[in-house]
C-alpha positions in Angstrom: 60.5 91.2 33.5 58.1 88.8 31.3 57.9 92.2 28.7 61.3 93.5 28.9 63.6 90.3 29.3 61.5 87.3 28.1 59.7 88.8 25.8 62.6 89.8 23.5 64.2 86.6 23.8 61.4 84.5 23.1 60.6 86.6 19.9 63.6 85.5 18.4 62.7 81.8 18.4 61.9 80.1 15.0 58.2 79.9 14.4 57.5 82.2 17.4 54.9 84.9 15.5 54.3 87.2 19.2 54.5 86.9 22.5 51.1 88.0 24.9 52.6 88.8 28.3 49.8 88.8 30.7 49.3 88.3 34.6 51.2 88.4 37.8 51.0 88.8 41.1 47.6 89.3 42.3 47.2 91.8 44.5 44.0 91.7 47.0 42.4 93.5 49.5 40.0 92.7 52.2 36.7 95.1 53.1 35.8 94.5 57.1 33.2 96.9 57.3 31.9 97.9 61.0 28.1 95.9 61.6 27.1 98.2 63.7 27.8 101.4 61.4 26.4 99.0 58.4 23.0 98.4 60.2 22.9 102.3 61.2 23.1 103.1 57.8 20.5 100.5 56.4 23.1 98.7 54.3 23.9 94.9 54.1 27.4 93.2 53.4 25.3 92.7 49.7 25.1 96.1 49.5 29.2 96.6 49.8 30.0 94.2 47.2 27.3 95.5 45.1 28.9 98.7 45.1 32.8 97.2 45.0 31.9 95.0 41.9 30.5 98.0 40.3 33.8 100.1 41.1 36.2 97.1 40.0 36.0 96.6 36.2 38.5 94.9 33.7 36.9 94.7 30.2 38.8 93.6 27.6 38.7 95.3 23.8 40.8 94.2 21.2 43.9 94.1 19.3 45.6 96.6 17.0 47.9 95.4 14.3 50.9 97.3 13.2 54.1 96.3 11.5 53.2 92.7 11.2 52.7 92.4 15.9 49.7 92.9 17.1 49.0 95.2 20.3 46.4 93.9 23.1 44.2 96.9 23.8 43.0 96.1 27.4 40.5 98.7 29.4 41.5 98.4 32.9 39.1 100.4 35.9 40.1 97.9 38.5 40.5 99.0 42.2 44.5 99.9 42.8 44.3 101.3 46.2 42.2 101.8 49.5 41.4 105.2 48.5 39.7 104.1 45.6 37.7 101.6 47.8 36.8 104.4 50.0 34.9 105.9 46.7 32.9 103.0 45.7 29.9 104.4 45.6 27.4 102.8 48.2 23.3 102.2 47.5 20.9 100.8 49.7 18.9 97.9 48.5 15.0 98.7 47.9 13.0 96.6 49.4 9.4 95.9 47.3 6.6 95.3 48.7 
């Protein structure tokens, strides 16, 4: 809506140079792993959001400018589904002496 209906609109307001439509819903998930499996595999509740930080990344870049607007350029390898929690890739913590 915000790019397609406001947007447009908004552009055509006196002054108004470009509109940056970001945000929204957020959409979250909750990880409930099983202790029991967790201890068996020597992992800790650290070692799963270790591992889901790792596999959730939103870095931003830049901007590019064209015809007078400028375009966000946005890199976006945040978590969209359960599958792609399933994937994060797991480590155990090493212990030193």
């Amino acid at each position: 809506m915000q790019d397609w209906i406001l947007k447009p609109q908004l552009k055509t307001v006196a002054g108004v140079a470009d509109i940056d439509s970001l945000g929204g819903y957020e959409k979250q998930y909750v990880v409930e792993p099983d202790t029991t499996k967790l201890v068996s595999y020597g992992l800790s509740y650290s070692d799963i959001a270790k591992a889901l930080q790792a596999a959730n990344l939103a870095v931003g870049a830049n901007y590019i400018q064209r015809s007078g607007e400028a375009y966000l350029v946005h890199a976006d390898a945040r978590i969209h589904s359960m599958d792609e929690i399933g994937r994060a890739v797991m480590q155990r913590a090493t212990a030193f002496p």
